[in-house]
C-alpha distance (Angstrom), angle and dihedral (degrees) to the residues before:
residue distance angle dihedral
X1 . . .
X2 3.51 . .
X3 4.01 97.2 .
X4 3.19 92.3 33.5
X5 4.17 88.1 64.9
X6 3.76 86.2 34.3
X7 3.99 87.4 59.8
X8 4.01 98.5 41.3
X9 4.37 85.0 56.3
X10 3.84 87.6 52.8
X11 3.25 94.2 46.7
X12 4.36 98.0 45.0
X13 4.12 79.4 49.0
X14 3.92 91.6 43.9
X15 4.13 89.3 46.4
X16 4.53 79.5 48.4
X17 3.35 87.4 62.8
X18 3.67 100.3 47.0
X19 3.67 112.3 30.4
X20 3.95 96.0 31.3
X21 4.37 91.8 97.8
X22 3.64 91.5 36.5
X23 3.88 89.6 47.8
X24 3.77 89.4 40.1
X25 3.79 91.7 63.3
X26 3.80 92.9 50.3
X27 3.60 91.0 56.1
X28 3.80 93.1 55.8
X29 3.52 98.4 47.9
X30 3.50 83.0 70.1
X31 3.55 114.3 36.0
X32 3.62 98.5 28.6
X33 3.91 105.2 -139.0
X34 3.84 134.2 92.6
X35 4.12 99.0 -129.2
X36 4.08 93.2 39.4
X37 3.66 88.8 53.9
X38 3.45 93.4 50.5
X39 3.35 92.3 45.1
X40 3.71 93.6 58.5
X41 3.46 92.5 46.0
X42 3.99 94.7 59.1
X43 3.53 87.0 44.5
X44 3.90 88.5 52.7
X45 3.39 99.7 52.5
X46 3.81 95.8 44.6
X47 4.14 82.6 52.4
X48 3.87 83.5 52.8
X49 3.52 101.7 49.4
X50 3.57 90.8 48.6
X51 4.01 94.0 54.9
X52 3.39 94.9 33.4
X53 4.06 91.2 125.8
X54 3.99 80.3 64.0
X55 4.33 89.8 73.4
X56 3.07 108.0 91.5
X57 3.71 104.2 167.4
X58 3.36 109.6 48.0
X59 3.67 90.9 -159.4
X60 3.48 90.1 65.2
X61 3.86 104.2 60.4
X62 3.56 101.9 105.9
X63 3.50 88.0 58.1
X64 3.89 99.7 39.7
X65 4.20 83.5 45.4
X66 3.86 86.6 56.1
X67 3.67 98.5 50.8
X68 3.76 85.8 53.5
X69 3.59 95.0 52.1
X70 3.86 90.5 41.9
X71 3.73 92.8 56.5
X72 3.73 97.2 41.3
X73 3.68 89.9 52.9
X74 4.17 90.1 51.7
X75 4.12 88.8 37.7
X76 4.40 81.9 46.9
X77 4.00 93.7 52.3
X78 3.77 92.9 46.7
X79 3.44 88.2 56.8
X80 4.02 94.3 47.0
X81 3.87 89.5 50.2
X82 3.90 99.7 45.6
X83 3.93 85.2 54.4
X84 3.51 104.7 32.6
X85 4.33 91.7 50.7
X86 4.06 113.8 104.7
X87 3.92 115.8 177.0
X88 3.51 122.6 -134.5
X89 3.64 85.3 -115.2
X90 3.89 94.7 56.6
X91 3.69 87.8 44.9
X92 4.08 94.2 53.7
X93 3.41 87.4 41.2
X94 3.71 103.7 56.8
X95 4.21 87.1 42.9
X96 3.37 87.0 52.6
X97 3.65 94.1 63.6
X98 4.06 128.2 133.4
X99 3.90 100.9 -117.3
X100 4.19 94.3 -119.8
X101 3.89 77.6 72.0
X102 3.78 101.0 57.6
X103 3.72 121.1 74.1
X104 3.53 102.1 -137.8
X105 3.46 142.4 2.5
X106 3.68 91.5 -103.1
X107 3.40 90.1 58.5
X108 3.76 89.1 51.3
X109 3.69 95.5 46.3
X110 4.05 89.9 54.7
X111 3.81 93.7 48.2
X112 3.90 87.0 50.0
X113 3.94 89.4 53.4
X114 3.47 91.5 40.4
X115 4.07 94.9 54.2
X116 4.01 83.7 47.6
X117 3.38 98.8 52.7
X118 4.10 95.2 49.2
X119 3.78 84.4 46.0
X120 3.64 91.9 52.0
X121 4.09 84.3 55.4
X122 3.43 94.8 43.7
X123 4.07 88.5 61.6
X124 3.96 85.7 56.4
X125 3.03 104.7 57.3
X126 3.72 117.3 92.0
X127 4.30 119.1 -95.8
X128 3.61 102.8 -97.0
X129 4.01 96.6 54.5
X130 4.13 89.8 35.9
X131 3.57 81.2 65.2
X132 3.69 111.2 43.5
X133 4.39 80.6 43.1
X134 3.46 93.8 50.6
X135 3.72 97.6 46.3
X136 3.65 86.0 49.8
X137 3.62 106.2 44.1
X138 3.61 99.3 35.4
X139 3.87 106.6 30.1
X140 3.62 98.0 37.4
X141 3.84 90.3 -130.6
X142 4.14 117.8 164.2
X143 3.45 120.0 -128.3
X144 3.87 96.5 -97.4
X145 4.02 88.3 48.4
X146 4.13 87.4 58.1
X147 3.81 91.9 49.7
X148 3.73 93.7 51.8
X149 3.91 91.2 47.4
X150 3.48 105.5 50.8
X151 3.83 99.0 23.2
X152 3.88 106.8 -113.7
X153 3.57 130.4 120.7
X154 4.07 128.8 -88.5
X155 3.67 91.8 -104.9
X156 4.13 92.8 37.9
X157 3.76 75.5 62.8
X158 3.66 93.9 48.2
X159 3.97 96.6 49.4
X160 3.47 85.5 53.2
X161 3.54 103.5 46.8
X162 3.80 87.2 50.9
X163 3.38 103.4 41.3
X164 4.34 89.2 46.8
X165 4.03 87.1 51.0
X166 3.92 87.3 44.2
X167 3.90 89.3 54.5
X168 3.86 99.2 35.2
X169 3.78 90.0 55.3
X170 3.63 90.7 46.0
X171 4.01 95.2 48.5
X172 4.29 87.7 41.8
X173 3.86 89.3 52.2
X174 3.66 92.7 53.5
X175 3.45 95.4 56.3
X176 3.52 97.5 47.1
């Protein structure tokens, strides 16, 4: 049993030295940067030396090495985007700030440019999503109080909404 575990480690660190580029490359394709790929592709071979007993074909590793990688890589930028997401709200929010609450005046400064810089996009964007925005951002208002005040329906308000987030974030992106 012994050997037979022995064997399976040489071979993981044998298939290392052979499919690492070509595993490499697959991980870029999908996440698009040099250390996250090779992140993903430690992390795939340390998934596939601890399930190596799960091979069964050994002619089949490069392929069952890939699917490893592949997933990873997805599993990897889901990860990235559920950390890396800010709403508008949370952004307005934090800029918002009373100055006891920010550390430095650094900090304070960058909230300040931040909240100019969404306001700036907010005056862009065309009348009907200024207003459901505005009402949102600066009034606090829920999604049934913007209905009632300017005389759409809940999901009127909801297009909006979405479709003035979807545009802010596009128009903040390109500046920064």
């Amino acid at each position: 049993m012994e050997l037979l575990m022995e064997r399976r480690k040489t071979h993981i660190d044998e298939y290392f030295v052979i499919y690492y580029r070509e595993m490499y490359f697959v991980a870029k394709q999908i996440v698009r940067d040099h250390y996250f790929a090779e992140d993903v592709v430690q992390e795939s071979f340390v998934k596939a030396y601890k399930c190596q007993e799960m091979l069964q074909d050994i002619r089949k590793v490069r392929a069952w090495l890939r699917t490893i990688v592949t997933r990873t890589a997805i599993d990897f930028l889901r990860k990235i985007s559920k950390c890396s997401y800010t709403s508008l709200e949370q952004m307005y929010e934090e800029s918002q700030q009373a100055p006891e609450h920010t550390n430095s005046v650094e900090q304070q400064s960058e909230l300040h440019f931040q909240y100019k810089e969404i306001h700036a996009c907010v005056k862009q964007l065309p009348t009907n999503l200024q207003e459901v925005i505005n009402l949102k951002l600066t009034n606090d208002c829920s999604d049934a109080e913007i209905a009632r005040r300017l005389q759409i329906s809940l999901s009127a308000v909801k297009t909006r909404l979405h479709r003035a987030r979807k545009k802010l974030k596009h128009m903040y992106k390109e500046q920064n």
